[in-house]
C-alpha positions in Angstrom: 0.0 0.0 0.0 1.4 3.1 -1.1 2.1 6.2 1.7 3.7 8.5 2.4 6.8 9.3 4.7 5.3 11.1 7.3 2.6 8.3 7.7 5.5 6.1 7.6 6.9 7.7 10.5 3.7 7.8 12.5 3.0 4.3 11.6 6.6 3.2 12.8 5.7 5.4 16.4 2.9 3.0 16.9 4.9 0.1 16.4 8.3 0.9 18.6 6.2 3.7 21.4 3.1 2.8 21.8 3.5 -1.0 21.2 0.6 -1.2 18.1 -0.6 -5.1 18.0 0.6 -6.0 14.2 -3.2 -6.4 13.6 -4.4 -3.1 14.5 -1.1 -1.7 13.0 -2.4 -3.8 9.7 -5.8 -1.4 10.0 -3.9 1.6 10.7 -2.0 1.5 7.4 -5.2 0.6 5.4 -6.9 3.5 6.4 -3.7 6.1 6.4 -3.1 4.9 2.7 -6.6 5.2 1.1 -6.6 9.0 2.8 -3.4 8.8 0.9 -4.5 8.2 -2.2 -7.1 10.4 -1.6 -4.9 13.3 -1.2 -2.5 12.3 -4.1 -6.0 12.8 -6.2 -6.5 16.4 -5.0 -2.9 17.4 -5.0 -2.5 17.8 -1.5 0.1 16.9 1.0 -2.3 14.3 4.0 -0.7 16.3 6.3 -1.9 19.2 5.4 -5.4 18.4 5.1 -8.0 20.9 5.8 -11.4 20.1 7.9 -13.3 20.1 4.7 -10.5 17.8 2.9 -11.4 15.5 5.5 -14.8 16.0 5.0 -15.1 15.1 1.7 -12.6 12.4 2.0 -15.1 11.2 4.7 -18.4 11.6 2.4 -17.0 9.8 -0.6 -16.7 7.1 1.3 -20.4 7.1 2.4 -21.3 7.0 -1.3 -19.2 4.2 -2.1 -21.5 2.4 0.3 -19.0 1.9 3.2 -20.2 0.6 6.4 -20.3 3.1 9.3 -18.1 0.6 11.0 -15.7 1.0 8.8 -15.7 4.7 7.7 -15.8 5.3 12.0 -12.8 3.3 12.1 -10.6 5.9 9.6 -12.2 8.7 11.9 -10.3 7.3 14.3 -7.0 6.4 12.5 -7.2 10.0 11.1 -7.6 11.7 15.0 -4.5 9.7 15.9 -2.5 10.8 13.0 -3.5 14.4 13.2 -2.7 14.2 16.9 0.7 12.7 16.2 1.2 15.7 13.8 0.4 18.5 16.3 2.6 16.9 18.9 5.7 16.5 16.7 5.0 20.6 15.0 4.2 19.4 12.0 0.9 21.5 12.0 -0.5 23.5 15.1 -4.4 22.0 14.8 -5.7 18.4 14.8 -8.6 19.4 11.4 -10.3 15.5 12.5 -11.2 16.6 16.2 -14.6 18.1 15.5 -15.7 15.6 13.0 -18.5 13.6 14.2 -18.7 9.4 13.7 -21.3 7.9 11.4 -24.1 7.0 13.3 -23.9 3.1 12.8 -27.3 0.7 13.3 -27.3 -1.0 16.5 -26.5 -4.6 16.1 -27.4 -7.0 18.9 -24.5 -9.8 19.6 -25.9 -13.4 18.8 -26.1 -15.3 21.6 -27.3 -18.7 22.2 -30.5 -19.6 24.5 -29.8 -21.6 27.6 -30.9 -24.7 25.7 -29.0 -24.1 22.9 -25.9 -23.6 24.7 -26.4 -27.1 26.4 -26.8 -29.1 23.4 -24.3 -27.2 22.0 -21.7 -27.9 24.8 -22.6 -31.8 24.2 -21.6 -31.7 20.7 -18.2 -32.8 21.3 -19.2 -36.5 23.1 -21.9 -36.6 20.1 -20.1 -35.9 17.0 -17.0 -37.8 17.8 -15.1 -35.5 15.0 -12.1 -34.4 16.9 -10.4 -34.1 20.5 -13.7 -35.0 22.6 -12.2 -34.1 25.5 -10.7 -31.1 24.8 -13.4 -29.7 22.5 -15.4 -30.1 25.4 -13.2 -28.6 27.6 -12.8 -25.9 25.4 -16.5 -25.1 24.7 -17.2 -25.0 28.6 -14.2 -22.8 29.5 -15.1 -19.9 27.0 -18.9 -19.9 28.2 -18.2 -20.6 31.6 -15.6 -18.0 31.8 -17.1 -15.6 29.2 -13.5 -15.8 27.4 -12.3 -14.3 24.0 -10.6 -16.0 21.8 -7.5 -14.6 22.4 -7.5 -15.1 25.8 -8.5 -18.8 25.7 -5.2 -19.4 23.0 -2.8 -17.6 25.3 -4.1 -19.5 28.6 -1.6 -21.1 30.3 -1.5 -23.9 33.0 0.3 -21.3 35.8 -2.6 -19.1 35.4 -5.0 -21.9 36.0 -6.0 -22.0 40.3 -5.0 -25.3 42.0 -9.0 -26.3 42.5 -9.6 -25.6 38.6 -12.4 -23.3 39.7 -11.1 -20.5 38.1 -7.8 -18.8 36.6 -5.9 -15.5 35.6 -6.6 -14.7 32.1 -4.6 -11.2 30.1 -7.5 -9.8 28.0 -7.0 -6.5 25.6 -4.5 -4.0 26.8 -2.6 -6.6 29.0 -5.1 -6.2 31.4 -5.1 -9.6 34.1 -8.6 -10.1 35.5 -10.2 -13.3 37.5 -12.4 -15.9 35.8 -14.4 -18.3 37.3 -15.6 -21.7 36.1 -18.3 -23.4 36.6 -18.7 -27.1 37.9 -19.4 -28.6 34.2 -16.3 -26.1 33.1 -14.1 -27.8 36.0 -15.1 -31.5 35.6 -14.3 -31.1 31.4 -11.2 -29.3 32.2 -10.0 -32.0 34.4 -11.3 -34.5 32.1 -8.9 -33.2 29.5 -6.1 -32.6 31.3 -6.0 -36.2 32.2 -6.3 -37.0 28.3 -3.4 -33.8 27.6 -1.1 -35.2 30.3 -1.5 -38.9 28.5 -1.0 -37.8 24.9 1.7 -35.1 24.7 5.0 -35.9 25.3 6.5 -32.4 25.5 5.4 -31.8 29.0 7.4 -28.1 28.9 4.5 -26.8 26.9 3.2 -24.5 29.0 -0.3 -23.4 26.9 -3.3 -25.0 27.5 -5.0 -25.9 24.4 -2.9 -27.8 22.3 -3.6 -30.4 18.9 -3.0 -33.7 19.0 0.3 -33.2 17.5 1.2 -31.5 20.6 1.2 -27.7 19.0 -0.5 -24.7 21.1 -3.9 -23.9 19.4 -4.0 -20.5 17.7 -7.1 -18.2 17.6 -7.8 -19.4 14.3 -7.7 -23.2 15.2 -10.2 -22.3 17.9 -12.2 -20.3 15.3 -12.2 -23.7 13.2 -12.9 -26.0 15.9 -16.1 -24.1 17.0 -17.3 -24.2 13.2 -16.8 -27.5 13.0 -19.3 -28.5 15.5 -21.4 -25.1 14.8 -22.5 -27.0 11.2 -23.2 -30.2 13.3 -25.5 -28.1 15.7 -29.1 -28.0 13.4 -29.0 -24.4 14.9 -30.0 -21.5 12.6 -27.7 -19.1 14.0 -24.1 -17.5 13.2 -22.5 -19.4 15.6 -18.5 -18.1 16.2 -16.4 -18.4 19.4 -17.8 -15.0 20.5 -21.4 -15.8 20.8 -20.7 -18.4 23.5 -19.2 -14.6 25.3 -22.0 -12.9 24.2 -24.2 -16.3 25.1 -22.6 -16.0 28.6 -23.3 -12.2 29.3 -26.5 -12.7 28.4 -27.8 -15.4 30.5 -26.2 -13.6 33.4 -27.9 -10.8 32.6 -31.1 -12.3 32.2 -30.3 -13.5 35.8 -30.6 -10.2 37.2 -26.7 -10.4 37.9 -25.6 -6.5 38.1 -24.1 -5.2 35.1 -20.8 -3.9 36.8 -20.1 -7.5 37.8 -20.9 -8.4 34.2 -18.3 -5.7 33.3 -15.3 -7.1 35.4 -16.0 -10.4 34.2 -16.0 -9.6 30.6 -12.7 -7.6 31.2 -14.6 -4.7 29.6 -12.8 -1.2 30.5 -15.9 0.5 30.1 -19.4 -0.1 31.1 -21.1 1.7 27.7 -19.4 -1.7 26.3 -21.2 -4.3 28.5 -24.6 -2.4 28.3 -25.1 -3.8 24.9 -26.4 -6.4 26.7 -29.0 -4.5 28.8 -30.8 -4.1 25.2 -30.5 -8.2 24.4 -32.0 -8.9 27.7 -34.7 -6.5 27.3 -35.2 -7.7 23.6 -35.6 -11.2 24.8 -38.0 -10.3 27.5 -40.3 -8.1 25.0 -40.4 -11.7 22.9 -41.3 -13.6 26.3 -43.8 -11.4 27.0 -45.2 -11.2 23.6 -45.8 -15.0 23.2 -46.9 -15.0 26.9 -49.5 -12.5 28.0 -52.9 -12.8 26.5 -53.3 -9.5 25.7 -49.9 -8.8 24.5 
């Protein structure tokens, strides 16, 4: 992707200051270079954009159909580079501050009912398609423990708690919180850890999900493992590794469990994150109570 060198430089800041995950780094660039090209089209230098550069910049996009997601995302790529330039002198304003996000539809997480999270956890003993035990295992501990992906693949055995009720998980920003299992999560964790300590020789491996070979899982074997049994399921329902975090939020919630106790246990640094859930519960409920009340 073609830039420029004063993106390159902020881009390279990023990397070696702030510590940029590649991933988001990967984003960053995306969006820096199509404002880029953008500005190579109106013969102007991106970092001297004007406010209305921006805003045009910004409104093309909208016609070509972008999602707000996604144009909300540059927004925020463009704030951060603006800012970079102001504190480094390269210009005195940031011309992105004052530039309001797309309004974006309100998408409700899918989740999985109660019952559909228990047949769903039984899959693995049913299909007999992979590592039964540690599918199972696998399955419990992200709902249980309202995991992400990422936090599952980097779970080690240290962080794990001597009784296997809970463990020490790093979610986003490095942040450690508690996570708690519960007893079906603890009895299919031991189950597989019995199976784990059989199978793999390499006993220095210190990562918790591993493949038969003996390799740590990655997110994406995770991701695969969780289709796998998500086309055996017979449910009609986007079924990825974070609905069974969404699937957990939700039943707590439903549960009348307070939402700032759903927030630590999500990892969630702030609460306008977790209250997405407010509006699944209270979706649900309106359903209930349509097919319910008499009147209704």
């Amino acid at each position: 992707m073609k830039i420029n060198k004063v993106i390159e430089e902020y881009l390279g800041y990023l990397r070696s200051v702030r510590g940029m995950a590649d991933k988001t780094l990967k984003s960053y660039r995306a969006d820096l270079a199509d404002f880029f090209a953008y500005c190579e089209n109106i013969n102007i230098l991106p970092e001297n954009a004007c406010k209305n550069a921006l805003e045009l910049f910004i409104g093309d996009m909208s016609l070509e159909g972008r999602a707000a997601v996604s144009i909300n995302r540059t927004l925020s790529s463009l704030r951060g580079f603006f800012r970079y330039l102001v504190r480094f002198d390269y210009r005195s304003d940031n011309p992105a501050e004052c530039i309001q996000n797309t309004k974006a539809p309100k998408k409700l997480p899918v989740f999985l009912s109660e019952s559909e999270m228990t047949a769903f956890s039984k899959l693995p003993e049913a299909a007999h398609i992979l590592w039964e035990a540690r599918d199972k295992a696998l399955i419990m501990l992200m709902y249980s423990a309202g995991l992400r992906i990422s936090e599952l693949a980097s779970l080690t055995l240290e962080k794990i708690e001597k009784n296997f009720c809970s463990a020490h998980v790093c979610g986003k920003g490095g942040k450690e919180r508690a996570v708690f299992f519960s007893d079906e999560g603890r009895s299919a964790l031991l189950a597989y850890l019995a199976e784990r300590n059989a199978k793999i020789k390499n006993k220095n491996i210190s990562l918790l999900f591993l493949n038969r070979k003996g390799f740590p899982l990655s997110s994406e074997g995770i991701r695969w493992i969780i289709h796998e049994y998500a086309k055996r399921s017979g449910i009609s329902k986007n079924i990825h590794p974070h609905s069974l975090r969404h699937s957990f939020a939700t039943h707590l919630m439903s549960k009348g469990c307070d939402i700032r106790i759903v927030q630590e246990l999500l990892g969630h640094s702030s609460l306008s994150t977790t209250q997405i859930y407010t509006h699944t519960t209270m979706a649900r409920l309106k359903e209930v109570y349509k097919k319910s009340h008499p009147h209704a």
